[in-house]
C-alpha positions in Angstrom: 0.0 0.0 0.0 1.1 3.2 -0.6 2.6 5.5 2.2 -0.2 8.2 1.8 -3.0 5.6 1.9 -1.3 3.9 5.2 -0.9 7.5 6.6 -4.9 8.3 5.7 -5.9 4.8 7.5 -4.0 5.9 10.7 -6.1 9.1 10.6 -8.8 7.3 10.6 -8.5 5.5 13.5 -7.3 8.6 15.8 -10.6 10.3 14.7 -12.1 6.8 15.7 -10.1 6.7 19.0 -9.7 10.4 20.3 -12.3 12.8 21.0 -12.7 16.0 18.3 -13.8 18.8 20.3 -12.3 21.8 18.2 -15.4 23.8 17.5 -14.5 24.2 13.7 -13.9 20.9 12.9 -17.0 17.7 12.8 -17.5 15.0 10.3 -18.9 14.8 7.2 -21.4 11.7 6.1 -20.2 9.1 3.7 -22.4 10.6 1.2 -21.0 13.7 1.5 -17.3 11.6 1.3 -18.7 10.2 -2.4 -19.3 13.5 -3.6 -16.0 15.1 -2.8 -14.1 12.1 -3.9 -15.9 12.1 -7.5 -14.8 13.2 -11.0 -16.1 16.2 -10.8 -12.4 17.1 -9.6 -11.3 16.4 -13.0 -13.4 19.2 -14.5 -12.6 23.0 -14.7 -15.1 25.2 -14.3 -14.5 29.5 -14.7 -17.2 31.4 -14.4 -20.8 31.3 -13.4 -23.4 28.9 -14.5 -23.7 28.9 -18.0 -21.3 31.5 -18.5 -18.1 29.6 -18.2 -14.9 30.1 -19.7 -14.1 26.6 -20.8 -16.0 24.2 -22.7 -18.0 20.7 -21.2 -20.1 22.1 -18.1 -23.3 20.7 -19.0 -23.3 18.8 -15.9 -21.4 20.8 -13.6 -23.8 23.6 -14.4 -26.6 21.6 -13.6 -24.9 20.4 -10.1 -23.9 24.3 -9.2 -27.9 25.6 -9.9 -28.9 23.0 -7.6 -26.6 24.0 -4.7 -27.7 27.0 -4.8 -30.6 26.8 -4.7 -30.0 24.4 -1.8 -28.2 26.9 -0.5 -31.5 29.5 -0.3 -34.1 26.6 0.5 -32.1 25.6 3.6 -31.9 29.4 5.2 -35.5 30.4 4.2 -34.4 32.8 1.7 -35.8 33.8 -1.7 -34.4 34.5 -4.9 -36.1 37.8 -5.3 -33.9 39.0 -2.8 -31.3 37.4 -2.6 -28.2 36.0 -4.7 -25.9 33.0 -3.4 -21.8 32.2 -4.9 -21.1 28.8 -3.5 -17.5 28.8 -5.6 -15.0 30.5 -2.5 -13.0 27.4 -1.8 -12.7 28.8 1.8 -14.5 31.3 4.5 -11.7 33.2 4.5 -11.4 33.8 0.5 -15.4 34.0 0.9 -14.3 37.1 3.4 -12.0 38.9 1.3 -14.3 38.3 -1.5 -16.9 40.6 0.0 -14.3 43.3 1.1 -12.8 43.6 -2.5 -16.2 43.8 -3.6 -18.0 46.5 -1.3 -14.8 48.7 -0.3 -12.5 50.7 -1.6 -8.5 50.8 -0.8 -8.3 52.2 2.6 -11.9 52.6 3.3 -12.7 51.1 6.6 -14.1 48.0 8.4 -15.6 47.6 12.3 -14.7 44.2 13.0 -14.7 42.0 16.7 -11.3 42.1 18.1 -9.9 38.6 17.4 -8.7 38.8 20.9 -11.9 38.6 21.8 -13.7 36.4 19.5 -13.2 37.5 15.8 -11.4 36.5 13.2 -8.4 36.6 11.4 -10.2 37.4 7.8 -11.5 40.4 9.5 -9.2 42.9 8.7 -6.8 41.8 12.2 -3.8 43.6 13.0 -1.6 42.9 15.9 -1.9 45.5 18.9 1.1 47.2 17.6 -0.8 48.1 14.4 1.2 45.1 12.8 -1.4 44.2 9.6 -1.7 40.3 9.6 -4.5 39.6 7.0 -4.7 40.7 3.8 -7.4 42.6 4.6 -6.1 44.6 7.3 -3.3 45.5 4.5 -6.1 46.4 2.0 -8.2 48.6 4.3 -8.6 50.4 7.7 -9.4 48.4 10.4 -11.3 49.4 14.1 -12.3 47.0 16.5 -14.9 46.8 19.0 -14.8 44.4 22.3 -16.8 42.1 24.7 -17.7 44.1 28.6 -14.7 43.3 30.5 -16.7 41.7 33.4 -19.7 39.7 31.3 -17.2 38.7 28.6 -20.7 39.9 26.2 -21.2 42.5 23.6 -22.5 45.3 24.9 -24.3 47.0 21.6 -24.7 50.7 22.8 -20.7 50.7 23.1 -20.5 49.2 19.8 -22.5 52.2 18.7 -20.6 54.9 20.1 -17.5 52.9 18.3 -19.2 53.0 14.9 -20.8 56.7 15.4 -16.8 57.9 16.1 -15.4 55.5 13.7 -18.1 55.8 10.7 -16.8 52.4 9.1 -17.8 51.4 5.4 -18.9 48.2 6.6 -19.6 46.2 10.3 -18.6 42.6 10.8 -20.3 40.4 13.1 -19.1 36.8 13.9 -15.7 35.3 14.1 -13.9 31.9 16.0 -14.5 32.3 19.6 -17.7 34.3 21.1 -19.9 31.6 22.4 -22.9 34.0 22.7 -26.1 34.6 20.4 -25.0 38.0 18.2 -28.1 40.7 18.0 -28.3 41.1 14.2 -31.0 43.4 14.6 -29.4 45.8 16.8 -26.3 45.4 14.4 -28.5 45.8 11.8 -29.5 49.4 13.5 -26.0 50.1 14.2 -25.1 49.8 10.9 -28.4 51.6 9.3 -27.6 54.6 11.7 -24.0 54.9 10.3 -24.5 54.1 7.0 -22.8 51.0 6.6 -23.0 47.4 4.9 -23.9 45.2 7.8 -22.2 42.2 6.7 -22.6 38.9 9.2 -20.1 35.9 9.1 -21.9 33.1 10.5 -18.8 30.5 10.0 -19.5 28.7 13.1 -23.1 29.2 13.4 -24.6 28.0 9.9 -25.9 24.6 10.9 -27.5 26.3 14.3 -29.0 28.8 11.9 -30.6 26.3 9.7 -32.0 23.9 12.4 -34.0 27.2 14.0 -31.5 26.9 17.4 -29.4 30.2 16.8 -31.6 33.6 14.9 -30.6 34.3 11.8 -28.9 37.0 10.3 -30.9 37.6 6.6 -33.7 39.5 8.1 -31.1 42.7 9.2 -27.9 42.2 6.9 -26.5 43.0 3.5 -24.1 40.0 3.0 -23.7 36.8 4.8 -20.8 34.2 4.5 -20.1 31.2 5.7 -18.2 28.1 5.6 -19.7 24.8 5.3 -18.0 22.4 7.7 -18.2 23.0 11.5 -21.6 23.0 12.3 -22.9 22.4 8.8 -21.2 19.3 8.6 -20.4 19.8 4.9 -17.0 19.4 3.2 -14.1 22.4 3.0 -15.8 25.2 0.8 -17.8 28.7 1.6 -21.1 30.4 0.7 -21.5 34.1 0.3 -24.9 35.1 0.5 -25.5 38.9 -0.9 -28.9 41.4 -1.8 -29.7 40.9 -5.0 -28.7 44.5 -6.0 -24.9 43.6 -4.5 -24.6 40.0 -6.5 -22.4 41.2 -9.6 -20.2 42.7 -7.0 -19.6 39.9 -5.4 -19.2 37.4 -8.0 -16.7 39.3 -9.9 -14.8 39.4 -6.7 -14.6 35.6 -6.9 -14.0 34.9 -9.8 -11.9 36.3 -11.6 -10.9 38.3 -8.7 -9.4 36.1 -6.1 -9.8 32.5 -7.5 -9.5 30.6 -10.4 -11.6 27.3 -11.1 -13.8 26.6 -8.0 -13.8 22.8 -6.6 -16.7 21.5 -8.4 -16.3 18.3 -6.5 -16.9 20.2 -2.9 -19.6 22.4 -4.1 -21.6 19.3 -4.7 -20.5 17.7 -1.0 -22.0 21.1 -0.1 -24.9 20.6 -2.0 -25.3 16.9 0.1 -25.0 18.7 3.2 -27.2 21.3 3.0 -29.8 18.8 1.8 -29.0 16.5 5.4 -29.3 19.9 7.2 -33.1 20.4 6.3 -34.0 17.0 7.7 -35.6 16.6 11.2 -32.5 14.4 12.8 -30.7 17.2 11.7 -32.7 19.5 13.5 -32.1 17.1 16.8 -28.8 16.8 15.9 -27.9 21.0 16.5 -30.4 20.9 19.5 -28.3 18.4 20.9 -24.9 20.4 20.2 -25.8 23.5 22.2 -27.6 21.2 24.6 -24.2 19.2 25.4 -22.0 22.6 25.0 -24.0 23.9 27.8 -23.2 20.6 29.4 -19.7 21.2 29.4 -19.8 25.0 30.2 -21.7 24.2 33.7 -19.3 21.0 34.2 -16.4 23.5 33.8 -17.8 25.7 35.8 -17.9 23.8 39.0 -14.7 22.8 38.8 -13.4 25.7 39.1 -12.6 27.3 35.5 -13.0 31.2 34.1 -15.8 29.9 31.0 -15.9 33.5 29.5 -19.1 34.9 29.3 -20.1 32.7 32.1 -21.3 29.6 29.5 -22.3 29.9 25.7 -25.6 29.9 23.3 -23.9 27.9 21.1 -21.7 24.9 19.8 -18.2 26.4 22.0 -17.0 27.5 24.8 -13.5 29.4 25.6 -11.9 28.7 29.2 -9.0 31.6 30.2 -6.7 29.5 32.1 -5.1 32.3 34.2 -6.8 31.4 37.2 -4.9 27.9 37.4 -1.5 28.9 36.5 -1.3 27.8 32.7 -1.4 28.5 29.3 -3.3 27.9 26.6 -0.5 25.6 24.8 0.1 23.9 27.4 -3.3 23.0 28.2 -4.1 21.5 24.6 -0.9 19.6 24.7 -1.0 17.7 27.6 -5.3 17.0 26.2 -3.9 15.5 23.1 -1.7 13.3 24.9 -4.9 12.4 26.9 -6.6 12.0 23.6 -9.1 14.9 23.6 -8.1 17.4 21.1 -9.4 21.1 21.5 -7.2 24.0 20.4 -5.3 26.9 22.5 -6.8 30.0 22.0 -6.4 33.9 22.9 -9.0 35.3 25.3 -10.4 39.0 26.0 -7.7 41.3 27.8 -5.2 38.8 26.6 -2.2 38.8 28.3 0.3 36.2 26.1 0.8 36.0 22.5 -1.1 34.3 19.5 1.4 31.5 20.0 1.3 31.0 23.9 -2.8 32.0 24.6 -4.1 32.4 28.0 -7.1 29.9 26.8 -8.4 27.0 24.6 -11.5 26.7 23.1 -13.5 23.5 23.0 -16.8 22.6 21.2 -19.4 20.0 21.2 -20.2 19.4 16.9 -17.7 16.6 16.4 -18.7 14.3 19.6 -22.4 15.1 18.9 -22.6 13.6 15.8 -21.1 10.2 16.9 -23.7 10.1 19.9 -22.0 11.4 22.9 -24.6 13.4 25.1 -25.7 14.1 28.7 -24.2 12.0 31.5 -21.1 10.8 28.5 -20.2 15.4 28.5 -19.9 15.5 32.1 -17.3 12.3 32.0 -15.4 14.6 29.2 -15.1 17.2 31.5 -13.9 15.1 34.1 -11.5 14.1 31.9 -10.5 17.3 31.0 -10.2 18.8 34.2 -8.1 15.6 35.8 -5.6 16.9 32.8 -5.4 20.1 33.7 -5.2 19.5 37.3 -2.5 17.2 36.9 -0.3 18.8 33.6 2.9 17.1 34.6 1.6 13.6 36.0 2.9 11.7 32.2 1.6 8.7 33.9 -1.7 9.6 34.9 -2.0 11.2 31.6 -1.5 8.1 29.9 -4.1 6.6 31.8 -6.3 8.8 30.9 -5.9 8.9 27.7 -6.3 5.1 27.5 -9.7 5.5 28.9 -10.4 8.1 26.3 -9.6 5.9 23.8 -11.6 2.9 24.7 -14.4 5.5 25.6 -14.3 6.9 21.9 -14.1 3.4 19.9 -17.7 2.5 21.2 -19.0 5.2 18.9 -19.5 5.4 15.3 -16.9 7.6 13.2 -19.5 9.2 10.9 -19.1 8.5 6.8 -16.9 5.6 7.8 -18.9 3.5 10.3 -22.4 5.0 9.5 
């Protein structure tokens, strides 16, 4: 067998044998696994439906219309108002996309702080002014912040920051706020200041489909997202835009940013989004906020700083100040126990990117091989016998043998099931 195929067989079985609880990553269902590993790769495909670049899209044409419409169906939108590009081969491009399209060099975005809970695509630059992004290299960037003591938005300061600031457009989402947003006080915000209100709901999507988390449509101008995480589709994005904003957007695709989009994981998107309209899905993101709130209470009582005291959603971010570690060092020592979450930074950071003061852990993954209610609060155990004990290699490895016969006894979606 060849070395790659021996290499993909081992990843299988640590996805089988540890538990995934980064909040960006899940599973995808073996259908989903036949679509992206199809011929469809083998095609090129410039352009938009029926106005491609190269010949022989009679298919792929046919494949894209039906995603996108998909793509509508499963948010409750209608084509009247709204125009959908499933071609950005990430959220990120999907991001930029948007940017290139509605602003100007140097005009200016309002973005989350990525310290506390945006994103990267967002126009980020380091507290020195140091641009990281494109984006932030592009244009102007302003940030607004979670209340220092609630760890939530507080939208009247947000205001005051747009009123002084009078950005181009206002960003809402990112990685790491485990609250509901208000997208109709955002909407406000941005109607009083005259800006594109312009929601990333990355992590969110699935929650937004299956009626757990509001959605965004009714208030913004533009809405991205990717479709793995909580969508459990393949690697890809979705920009959603007003119909009046569409050509703007999809000449900022293509032939803006990217070339030929993946044919073969628009229509593992397509797959996706038609499992997310079905009533186990529906269960299914009930049962992710339901186990995330599970784990916020568990990590409560023993003793942890959850930010914003628990979350409305699939994750929840623990600052690790309060018991003497770091971020790093906390989602080391949890993969060697077999339970893989990710470091992360945390509001009124006090480390670096590279050496956080948290890690953020989510429930989408576990939920959809079966783990729930009394199974979250052994997780947590887990977790906080790892944490309590950082340097104990032997304990560890206990540990994470019990973690590993604990994960076997569930199904590894699209391979098992």
């Amino acid at each position: 067998m060849d070395k790659i195929f021996e290499l993909i067989k081992k990843e299988e079985e640590r996805q089988r044998k540890q538990l995934e609880m980064i909040p960006s990553e899940n599973y995808v269902s073996r259908n989903v696994l036949r679509a992206v590993g199809s011929v469809l790769m083998n095609k090129y495909s410039e352009g938009q439906v029926r106005k491609r670049y190269y010949q022989g899209n009679l298919y792929i044409d046919k494949i894209e219309e039906i995603v996108k419409k998909k793509a509508l169906k499963a948010f409750g939108l209608s084509d009247k108002d709204w125009s959908v590009n499933v071609q950005p081969v990430t959220g990120s491009i999907a991001n930029l996309a948007v940017l290139t399209a509605l602003l100007k060099q140097g005009e200016k975005i309002l973005a989350m702080s990525l310290y506390d809970g945006g994103h990267l695509s967002h126009g980020w630059r380091l507290p020195n002014g140091k641009p990281v992004s494109l984006s932030s290299k592009i244009f102007k960037t302003s940030y607004y912040y979670v209340d220092p003591k609630s760890g939530v938005l507080n939208y009247e300061e947000i205001e005051k920051i747009a009123i002084k600031e009078k950005p181009k457009i206002i960003i809402s989402g990112g990685t790491a706020y485990p609250r509901e947003i208000d997208h109709k006080k955002m909407g406000e915000i941005c109607k009083k200041v005259g800006a594109y209100y312009f929601a990333d709901i990355a992590h969110e999507a699935g929650l937004i489909v299956a009626g757990v988390n509001q959605s965004p449509f009714p208030f913004a101008h533009v809405v991205t997202t990717t479709t793995r995480k909580t969508l459990r589709g393949p690697v890809g994005a979705i920009i959603f835009s007003r119909r009046k904003l569409a050509p703007l957007i999809d000449q900022a695709v293509f032939p803006g940013i990217q070339g030929g989009p993946q044919n073969h994981s628009i229509a593992g998107i397509g797959i996706a989004l038609k499992e997310a309209m079905t009533p186990q899905f529906k269960e299914y993101a009930k049962q992710v906020v339901k186990n995330a709130k599970i784990l916020a209470d568990e990590m409560i009582k023993y003793g942890y700083d959850v930010k914003s005291g628990g979350t409305d959603k699939h994750l929840i971010v623990i600052d690790l100040r309060n018991k003497a570690i770091n971020g790093k060092e906390a989602a080391i020592a949890l993969e060697k126990a077999n339970i893989i979450v990710n470091k992360n930074t945390v509001p009124g950071e006090s480390g670096t990117p590279w050496e956080p003061s948290g890690i953020r852990m989510g429930t989408p993954a576990i939920t959809s091989r079966g783990i729930k209610g009394n199974d979250i609060k052994k997780i947590a155990y887990w977790i906080h016998t790892v944490l309590s004990n950082i340097k104990d290699e032997k304990l560890i490895r206990k540990i994470a043998n019990d973690v590993s016969t604990f994960a076997s006894k569930f199904p590894l979606p699209g391979v098992d099931m």
